[in-house]
Predicted model as a PDB file, atoms N, CA, C, CB and O in Angstrom, pLDDT in the B-factor column:
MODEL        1                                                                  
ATOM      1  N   UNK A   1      16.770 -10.527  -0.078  1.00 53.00           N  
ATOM      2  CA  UNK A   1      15.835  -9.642   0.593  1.00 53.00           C  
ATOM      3  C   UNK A   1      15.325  -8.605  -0.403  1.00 53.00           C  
ATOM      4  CB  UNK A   1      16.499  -8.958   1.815  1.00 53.00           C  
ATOM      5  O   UNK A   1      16.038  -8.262  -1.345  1.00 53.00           O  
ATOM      6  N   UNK A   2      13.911  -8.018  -0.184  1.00 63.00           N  
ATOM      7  CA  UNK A   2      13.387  -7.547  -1.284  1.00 63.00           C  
ATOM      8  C   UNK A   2      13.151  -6.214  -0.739  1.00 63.00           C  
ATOM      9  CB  UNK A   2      12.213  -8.317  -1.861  1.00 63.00           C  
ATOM     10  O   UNK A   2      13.124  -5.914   0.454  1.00 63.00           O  
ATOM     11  N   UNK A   3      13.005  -5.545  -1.616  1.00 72.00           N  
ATOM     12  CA  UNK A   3      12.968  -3.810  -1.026  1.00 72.00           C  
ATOM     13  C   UNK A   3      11.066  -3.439  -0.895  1.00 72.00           C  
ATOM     14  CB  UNK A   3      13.970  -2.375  -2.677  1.00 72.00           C  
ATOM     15  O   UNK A   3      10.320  -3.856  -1.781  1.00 72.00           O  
ATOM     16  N   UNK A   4      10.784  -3.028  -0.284  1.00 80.00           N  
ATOM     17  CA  UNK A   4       9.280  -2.389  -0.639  1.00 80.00           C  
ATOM     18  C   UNK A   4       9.366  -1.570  -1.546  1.00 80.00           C  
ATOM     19  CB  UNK A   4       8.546  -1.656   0.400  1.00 80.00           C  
ATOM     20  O   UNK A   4      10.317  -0.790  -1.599  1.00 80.00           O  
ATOM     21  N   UNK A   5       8.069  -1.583  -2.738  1.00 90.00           N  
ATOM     22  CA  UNK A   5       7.865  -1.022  -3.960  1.00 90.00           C  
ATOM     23  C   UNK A   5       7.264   0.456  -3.072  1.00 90.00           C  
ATOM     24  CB  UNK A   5       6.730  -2.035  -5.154  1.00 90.00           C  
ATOM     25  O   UNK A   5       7.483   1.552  -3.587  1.00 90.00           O  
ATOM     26  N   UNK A   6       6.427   0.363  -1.581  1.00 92.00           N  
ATOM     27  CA  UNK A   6       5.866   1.352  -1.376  1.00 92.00           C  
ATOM     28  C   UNK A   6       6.046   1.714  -0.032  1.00 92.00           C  
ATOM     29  CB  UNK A   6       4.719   1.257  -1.765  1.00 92.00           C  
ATOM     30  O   UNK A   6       6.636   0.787   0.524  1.00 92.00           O  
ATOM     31  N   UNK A   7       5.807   2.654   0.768  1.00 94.00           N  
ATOM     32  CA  UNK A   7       5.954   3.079   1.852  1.00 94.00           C  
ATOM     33  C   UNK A   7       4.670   3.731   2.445  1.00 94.00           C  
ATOM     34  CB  UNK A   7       6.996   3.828   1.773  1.00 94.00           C  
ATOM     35  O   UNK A   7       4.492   4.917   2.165  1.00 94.00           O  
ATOM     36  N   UNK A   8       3.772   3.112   3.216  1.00 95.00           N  
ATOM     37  CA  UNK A   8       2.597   3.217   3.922  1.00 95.00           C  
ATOM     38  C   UNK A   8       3.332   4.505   5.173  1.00 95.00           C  
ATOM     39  CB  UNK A   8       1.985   1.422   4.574  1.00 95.00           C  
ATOM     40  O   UNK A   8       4.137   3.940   5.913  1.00 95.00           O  
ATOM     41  N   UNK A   9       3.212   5.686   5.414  1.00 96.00           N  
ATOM     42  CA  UNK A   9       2.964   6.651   6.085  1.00 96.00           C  
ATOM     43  C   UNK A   9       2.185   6.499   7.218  1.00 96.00           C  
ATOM     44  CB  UNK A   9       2.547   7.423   5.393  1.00 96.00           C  
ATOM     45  O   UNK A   9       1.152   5.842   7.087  1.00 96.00           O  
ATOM     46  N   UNK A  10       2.546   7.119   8.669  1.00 96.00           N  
ATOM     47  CA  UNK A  10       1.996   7.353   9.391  1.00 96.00           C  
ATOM     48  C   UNK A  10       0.576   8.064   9.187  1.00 96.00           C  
ATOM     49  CB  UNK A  10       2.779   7.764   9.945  1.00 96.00           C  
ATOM     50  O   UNK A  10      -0.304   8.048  10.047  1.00 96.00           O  
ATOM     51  N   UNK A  11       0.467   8.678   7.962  1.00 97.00           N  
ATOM     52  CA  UNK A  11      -1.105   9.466   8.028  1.00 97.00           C  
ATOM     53  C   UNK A  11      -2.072   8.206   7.624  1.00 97.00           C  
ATOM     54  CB  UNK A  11      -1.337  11.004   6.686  1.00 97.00           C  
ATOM     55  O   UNK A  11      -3.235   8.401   7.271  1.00 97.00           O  
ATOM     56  N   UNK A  12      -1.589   7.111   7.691  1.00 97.00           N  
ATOM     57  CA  UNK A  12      -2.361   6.031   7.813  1.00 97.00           C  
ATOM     58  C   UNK A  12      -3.803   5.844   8.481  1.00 97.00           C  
ATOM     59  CB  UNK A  12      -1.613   5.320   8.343  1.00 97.00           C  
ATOM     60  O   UNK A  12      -3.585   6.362   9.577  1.00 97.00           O  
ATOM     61  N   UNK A  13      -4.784   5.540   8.506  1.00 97.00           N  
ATOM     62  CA  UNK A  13      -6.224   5.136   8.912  1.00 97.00           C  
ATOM     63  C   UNK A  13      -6.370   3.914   9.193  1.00 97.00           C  
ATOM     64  CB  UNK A  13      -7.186   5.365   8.000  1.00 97.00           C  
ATOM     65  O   UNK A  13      -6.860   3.378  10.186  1.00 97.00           O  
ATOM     66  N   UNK A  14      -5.867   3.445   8.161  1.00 96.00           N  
ATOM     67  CA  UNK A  14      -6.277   1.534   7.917  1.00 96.00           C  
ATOM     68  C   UNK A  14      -7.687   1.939   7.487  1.00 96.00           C  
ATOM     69  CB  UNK A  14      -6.285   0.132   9.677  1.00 96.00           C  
ATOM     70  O   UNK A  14      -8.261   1.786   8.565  1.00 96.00           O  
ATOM     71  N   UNK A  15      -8.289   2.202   6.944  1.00 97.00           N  
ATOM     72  CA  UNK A  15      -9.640   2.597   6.168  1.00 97.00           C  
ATOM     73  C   UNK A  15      -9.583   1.164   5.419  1.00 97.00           C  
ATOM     74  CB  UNK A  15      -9.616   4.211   5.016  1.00 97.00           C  
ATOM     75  O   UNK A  15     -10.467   0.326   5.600  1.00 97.00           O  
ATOM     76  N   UNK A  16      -8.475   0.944   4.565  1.00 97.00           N  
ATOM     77  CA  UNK A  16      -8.674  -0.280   3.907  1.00 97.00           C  
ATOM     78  C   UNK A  16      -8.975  -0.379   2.028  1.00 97.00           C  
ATOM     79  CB  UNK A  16      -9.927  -0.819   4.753  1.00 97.00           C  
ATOM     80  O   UNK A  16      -9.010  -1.336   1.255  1.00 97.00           O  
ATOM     81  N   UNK A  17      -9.125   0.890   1.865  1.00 98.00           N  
ATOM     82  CA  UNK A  17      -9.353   0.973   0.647  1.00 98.00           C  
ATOM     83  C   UNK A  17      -8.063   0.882  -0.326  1.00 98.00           C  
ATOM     84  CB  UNK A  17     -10.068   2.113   0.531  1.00 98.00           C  
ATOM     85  O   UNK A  17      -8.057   1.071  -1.542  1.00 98.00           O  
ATOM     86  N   UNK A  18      -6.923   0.530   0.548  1.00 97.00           N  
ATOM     87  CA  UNK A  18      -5.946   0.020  -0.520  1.00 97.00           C  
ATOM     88  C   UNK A  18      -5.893  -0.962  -0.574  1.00 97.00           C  
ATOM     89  CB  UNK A  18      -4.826   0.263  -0.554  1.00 97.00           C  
ATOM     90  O   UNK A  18      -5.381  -1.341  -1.627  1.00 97.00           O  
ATOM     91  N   UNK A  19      -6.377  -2.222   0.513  1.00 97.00           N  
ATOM     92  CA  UNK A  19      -6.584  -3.328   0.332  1.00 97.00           C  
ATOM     93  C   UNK A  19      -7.330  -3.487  -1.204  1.00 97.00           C  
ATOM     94  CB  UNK A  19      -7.273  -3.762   1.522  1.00 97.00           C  
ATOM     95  O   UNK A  19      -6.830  -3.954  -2.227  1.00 97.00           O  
ATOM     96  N   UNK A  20      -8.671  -2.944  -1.004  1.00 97.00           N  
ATOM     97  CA  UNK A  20      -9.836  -3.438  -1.810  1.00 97.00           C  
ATOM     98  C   UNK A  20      -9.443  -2.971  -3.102  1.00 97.00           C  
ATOM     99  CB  UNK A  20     -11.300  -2.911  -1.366  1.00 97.00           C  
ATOM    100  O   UNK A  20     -10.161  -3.513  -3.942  1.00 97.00           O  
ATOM    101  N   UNK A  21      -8.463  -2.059  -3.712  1.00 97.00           N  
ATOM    102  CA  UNK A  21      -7.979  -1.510  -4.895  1.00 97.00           C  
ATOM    103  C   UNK A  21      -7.148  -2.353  -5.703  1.00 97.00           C  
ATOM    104  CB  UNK A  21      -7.313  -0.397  -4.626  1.00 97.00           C  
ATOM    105  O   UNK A  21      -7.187  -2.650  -6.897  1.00 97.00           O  
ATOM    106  N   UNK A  22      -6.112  -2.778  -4.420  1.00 97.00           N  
ATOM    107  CA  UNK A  22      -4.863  -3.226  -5.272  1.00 97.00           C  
ATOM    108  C   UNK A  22      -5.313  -5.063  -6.126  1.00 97.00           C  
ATOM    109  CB  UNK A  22      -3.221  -3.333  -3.841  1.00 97.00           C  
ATOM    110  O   UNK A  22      -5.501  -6.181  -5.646  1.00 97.00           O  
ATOM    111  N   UNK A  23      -5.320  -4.543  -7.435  1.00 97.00           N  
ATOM    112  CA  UNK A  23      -5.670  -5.726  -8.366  1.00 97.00           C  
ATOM    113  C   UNK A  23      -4.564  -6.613  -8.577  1.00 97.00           C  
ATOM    114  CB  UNK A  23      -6.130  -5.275  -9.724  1.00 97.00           C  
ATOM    115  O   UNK A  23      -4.665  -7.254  -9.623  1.00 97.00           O  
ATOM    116  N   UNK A  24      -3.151  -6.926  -7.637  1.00 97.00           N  
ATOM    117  CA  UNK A  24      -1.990  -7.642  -7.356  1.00 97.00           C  
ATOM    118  C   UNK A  24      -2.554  -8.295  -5.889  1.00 97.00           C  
ATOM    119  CB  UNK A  24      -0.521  -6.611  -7.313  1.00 97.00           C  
ATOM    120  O   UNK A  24      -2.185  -9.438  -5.621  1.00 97.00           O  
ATOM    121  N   UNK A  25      -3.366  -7.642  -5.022  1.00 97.00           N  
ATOM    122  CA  UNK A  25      -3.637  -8.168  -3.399  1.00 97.00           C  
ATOM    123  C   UNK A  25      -2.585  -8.116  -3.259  1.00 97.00           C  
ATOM    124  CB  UNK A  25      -4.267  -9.512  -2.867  1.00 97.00           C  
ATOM    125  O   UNK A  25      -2.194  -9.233  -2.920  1.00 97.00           O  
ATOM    126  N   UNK A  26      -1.236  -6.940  -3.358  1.00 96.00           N  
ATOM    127  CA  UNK A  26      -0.426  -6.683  -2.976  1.00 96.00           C  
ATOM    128  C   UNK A  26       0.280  -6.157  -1.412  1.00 96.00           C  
ATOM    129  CB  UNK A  26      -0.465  -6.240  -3.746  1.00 96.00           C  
ATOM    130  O   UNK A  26       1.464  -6.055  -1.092  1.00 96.00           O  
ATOM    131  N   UNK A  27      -1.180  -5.839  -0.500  1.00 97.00           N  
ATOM    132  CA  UNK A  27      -1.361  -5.148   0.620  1.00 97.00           C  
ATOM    133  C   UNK A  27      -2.166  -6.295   1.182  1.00 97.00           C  
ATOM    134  CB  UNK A  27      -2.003  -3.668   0.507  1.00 97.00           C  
ATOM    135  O   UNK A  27      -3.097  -6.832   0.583  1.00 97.00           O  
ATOM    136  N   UNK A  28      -1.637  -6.696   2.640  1.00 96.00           N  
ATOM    137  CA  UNK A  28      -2.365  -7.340   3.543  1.00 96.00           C  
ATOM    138  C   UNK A  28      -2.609  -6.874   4.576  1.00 96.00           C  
ATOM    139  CB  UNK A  28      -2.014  -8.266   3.786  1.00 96.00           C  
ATOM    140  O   UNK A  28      -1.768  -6.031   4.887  1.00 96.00           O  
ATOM    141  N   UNK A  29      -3.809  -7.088   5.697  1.00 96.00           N  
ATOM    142  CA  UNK A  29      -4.169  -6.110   6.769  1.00 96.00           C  
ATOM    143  C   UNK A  29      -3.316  -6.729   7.735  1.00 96.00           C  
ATOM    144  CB  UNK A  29      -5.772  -5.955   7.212  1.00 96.00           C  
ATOM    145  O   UNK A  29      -3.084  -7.926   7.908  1.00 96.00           O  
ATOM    146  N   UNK A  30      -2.720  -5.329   8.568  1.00 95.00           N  
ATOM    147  CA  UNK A  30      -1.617  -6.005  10.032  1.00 95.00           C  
ATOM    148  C   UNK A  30      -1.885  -4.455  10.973  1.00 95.00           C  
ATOM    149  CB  UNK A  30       0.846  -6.394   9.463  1.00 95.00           C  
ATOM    150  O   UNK A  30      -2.060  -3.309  10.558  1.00 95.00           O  
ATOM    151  N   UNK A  31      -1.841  -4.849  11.982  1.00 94.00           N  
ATOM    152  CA  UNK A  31      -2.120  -4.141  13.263  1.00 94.00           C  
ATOM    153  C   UNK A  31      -1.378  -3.035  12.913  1.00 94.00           C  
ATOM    154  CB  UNK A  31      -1.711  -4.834  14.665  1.00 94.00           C  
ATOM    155  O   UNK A  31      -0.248  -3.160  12.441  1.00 94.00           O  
ATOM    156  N   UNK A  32      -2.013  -1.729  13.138  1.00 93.00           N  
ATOM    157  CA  UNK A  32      -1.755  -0.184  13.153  1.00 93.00           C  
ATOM    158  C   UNK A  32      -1.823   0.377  11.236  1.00 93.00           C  
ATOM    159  CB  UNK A  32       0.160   0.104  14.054  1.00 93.00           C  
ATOM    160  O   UNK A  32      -2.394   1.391  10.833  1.00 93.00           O  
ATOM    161  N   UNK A  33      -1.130  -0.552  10.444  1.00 95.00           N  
ATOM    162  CA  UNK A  33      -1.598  -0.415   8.931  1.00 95.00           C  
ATOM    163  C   UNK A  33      -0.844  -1.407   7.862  1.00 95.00           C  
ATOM    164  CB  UNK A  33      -1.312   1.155   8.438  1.00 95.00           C  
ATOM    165  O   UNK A  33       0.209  -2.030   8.006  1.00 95.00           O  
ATOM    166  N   UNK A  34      -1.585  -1.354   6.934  1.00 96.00           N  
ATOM    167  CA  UNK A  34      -1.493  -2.445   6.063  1.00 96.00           C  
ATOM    168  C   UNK A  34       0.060  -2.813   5.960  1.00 96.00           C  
ATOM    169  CB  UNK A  34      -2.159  -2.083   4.655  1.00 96.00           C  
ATOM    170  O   UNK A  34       0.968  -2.067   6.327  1.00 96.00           O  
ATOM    171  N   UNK A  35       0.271  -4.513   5.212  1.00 95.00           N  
ATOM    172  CA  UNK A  35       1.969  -4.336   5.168  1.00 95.00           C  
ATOM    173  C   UNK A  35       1.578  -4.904   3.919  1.00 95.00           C  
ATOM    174  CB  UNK A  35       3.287  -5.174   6.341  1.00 95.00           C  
ATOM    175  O   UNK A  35       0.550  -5.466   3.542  1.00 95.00           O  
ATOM    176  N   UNK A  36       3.091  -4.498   3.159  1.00 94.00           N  
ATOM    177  CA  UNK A  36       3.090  -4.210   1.709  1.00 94.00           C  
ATOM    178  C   UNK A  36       4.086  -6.041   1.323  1.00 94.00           C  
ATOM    179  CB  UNK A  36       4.163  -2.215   1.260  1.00 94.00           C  
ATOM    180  O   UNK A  36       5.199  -6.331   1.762  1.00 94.00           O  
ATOM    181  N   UNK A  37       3.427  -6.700   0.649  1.00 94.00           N  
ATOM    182  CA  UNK A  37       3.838  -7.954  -0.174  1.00 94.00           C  
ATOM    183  C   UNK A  37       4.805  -7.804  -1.523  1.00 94.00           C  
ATOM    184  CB  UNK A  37       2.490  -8.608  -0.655  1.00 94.00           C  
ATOM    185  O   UNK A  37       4.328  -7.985  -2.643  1.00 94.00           O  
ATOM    186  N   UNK A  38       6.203  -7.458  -1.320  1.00 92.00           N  
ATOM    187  CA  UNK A  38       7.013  -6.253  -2.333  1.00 92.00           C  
ATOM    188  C   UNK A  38       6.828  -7.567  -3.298  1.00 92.00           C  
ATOM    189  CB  UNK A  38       9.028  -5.423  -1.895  1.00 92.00           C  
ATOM    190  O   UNK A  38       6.166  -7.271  -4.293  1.00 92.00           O  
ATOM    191  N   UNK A  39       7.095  -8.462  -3.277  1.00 94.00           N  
ATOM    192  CA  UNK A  39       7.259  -9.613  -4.281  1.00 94.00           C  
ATOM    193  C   UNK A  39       5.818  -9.591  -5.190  1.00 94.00           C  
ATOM    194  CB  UNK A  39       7.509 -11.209  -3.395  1.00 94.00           C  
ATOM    195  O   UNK A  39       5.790  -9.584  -6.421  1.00 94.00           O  
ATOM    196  N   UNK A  40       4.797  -9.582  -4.421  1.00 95.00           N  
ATOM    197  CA  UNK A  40       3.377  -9.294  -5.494  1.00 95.00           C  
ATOM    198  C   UNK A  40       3.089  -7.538  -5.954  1.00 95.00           C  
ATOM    199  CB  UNK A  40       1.706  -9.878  -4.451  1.00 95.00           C  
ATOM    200  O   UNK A  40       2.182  -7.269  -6.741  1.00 95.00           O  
ATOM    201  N   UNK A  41       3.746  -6.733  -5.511  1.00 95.00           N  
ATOM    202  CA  UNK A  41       3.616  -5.192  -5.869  1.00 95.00           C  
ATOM    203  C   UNK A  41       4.227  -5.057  -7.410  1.00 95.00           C  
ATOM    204  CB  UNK A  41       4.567  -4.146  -4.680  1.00 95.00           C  
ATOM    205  O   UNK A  41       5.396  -5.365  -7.642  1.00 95.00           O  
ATOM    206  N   UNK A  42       3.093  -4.441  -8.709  1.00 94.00           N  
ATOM    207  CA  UNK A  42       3.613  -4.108  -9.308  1.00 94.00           C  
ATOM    208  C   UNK A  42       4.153  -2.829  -9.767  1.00 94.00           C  
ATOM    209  CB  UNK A  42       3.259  -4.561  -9.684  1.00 94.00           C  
ATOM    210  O   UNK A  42       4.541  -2.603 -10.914  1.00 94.00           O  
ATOM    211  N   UNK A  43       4.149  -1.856  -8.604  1.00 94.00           N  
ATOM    212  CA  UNK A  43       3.834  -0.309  -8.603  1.00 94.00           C  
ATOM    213  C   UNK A  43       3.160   0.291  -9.749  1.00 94.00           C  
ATOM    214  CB  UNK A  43       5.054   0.456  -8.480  1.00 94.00           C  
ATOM    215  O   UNK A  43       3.627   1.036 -10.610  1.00 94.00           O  
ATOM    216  N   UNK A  44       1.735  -0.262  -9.578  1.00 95.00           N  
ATOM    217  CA  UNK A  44       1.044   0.440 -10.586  1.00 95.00           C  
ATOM    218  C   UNK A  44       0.672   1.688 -10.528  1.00 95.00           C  
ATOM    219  CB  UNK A  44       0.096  -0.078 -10.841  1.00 95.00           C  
ATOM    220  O   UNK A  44       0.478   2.430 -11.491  1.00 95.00           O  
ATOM    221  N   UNK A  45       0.511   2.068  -8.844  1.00 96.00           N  
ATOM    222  CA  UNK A  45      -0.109   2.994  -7.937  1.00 96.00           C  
ATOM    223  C   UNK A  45      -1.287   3.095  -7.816  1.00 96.00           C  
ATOM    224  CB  UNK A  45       0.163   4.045  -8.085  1.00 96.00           C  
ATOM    225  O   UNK A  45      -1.630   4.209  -7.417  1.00 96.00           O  
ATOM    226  N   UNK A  46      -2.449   2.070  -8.073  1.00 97.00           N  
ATOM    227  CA  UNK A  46      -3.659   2.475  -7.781  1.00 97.00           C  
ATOM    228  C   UNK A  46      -3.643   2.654  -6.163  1.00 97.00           C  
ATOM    229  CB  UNK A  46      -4.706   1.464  -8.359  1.00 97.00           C  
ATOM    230  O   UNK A  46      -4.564   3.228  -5.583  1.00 97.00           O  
ATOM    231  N   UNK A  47      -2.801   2.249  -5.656  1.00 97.00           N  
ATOM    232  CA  UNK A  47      -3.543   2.636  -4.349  1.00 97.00           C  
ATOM    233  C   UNK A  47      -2.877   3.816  -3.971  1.00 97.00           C  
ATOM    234  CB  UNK A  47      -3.512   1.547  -3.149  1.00 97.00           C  
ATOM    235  O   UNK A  47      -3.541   4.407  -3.120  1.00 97.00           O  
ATOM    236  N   UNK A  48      -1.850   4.388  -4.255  1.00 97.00           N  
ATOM    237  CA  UNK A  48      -1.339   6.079  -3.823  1.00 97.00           C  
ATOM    238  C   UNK A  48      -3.119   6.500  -4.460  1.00 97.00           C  
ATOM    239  CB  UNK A  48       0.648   7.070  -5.112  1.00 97.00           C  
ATOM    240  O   UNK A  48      -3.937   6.922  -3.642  1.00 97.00           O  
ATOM    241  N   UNK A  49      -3.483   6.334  -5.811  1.00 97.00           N  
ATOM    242  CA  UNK A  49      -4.228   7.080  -6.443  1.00 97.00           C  
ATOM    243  C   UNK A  49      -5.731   7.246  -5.311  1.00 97.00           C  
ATOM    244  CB  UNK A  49      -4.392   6.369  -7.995  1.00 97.00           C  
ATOM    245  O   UNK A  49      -6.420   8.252  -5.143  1.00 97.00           O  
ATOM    246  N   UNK A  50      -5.854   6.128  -4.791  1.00 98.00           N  
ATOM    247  CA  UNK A  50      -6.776   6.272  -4.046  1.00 98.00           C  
ATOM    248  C   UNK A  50      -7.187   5.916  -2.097  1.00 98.00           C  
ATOM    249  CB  UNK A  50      -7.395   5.678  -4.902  1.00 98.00           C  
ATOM    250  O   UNK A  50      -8.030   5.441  -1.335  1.00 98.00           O  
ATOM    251  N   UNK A  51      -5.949   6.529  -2.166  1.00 98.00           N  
ATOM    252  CA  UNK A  51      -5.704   6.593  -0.471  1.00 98.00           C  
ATOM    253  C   UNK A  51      -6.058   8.270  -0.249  1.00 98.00           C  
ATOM    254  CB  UNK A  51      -3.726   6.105   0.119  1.00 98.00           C  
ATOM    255  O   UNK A  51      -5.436   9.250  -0.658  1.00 98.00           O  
ATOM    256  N   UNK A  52      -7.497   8.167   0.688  1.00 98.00           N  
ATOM    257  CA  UNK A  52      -7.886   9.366   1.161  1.00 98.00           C  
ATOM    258  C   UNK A  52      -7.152  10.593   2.114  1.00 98.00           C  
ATOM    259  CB  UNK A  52      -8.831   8.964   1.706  1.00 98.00           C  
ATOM    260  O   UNK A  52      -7.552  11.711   2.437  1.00 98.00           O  
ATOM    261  N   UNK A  53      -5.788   9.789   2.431  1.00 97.00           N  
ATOM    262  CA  UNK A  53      -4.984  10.524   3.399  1.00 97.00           C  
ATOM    263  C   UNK A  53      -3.810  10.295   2.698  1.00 97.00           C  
ATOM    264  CB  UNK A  53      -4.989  10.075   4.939  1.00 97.00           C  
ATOM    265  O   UNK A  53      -2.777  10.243   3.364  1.00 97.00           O  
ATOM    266  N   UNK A  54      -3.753  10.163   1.629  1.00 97.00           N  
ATOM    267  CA  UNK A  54      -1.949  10.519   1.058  1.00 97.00           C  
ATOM    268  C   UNK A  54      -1.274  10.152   1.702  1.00 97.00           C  
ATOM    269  CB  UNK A  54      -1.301  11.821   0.912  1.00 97.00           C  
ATOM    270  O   UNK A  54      -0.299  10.853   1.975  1.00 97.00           O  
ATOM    271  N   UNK A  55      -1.436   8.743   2.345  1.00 97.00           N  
ATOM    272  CA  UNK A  55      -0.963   8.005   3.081  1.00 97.00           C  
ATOM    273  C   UNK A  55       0.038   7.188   2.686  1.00 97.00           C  
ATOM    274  CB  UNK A  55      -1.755   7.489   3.508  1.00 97.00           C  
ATOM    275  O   UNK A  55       0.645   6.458   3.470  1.00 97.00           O  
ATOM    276  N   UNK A  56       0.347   7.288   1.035  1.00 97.00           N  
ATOM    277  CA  UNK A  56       0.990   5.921   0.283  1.00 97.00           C  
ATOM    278  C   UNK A  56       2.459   6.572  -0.511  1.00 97.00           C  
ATOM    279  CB  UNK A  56      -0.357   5.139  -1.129  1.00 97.00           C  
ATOM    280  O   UNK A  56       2.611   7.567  -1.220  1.00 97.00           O  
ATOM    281  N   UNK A  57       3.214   5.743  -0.133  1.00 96.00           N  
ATOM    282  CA  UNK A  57       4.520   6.828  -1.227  1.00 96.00           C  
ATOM    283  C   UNK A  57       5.110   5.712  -2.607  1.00 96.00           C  
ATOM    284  CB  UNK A  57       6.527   7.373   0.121  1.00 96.00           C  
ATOM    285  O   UNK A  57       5.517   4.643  -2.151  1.00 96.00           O  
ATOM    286  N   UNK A  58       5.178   5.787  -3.743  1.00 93.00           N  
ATOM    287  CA  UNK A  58       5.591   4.996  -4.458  1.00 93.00           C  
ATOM    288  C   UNK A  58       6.717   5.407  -4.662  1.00 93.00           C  
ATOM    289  CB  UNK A  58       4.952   4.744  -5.371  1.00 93.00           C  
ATOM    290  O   UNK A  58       6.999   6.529  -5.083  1.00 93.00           O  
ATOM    291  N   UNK A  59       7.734   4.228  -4.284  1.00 85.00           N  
ATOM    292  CA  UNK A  59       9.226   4.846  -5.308  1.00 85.00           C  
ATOM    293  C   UNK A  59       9.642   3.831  -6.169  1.00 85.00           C  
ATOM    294  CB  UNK A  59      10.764   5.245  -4.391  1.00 85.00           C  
ATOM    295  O   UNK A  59       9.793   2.622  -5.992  1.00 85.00           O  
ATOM    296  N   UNK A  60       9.799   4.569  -7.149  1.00 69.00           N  
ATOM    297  CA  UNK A  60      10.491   4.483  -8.431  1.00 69.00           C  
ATOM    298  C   UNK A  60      11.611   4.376  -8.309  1.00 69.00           C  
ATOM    299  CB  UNK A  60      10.365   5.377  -9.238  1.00 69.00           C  
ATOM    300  O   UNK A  60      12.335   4.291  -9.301  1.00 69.00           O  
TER     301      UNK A  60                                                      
ENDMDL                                                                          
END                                                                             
């Protein structure tokens, strides 16, 4: 079992612009907000970098 590289937050939108960022298609769209594909995540963070609601948590 694999851990998530990231943690999608309730200040979530689903706007979608972490879809369209992440250059892994690491994020797939699922009802209420995106779910995270830990096996394709390389925690690069483009998408913390560009989530309009600081919606994204990367851990290290």
């Amino acid at each position: 079992m694999s851990v998530d590289p990231l943690t999608i937050t309730d200040a979530c939108t689903a706007c979608g612009a972490c879809l369209l960022t992440c250059p892994e298609h690491a994020l797939r769209p699922a009802p209420g907000r995106p779910q995270v594909v830990a096996e394709a995540c390389t925690s690069c963070g483009e998408c913390v970098e560009i989530c309009p609601r600081d919606a994204i948590d990367l851990l290290r």
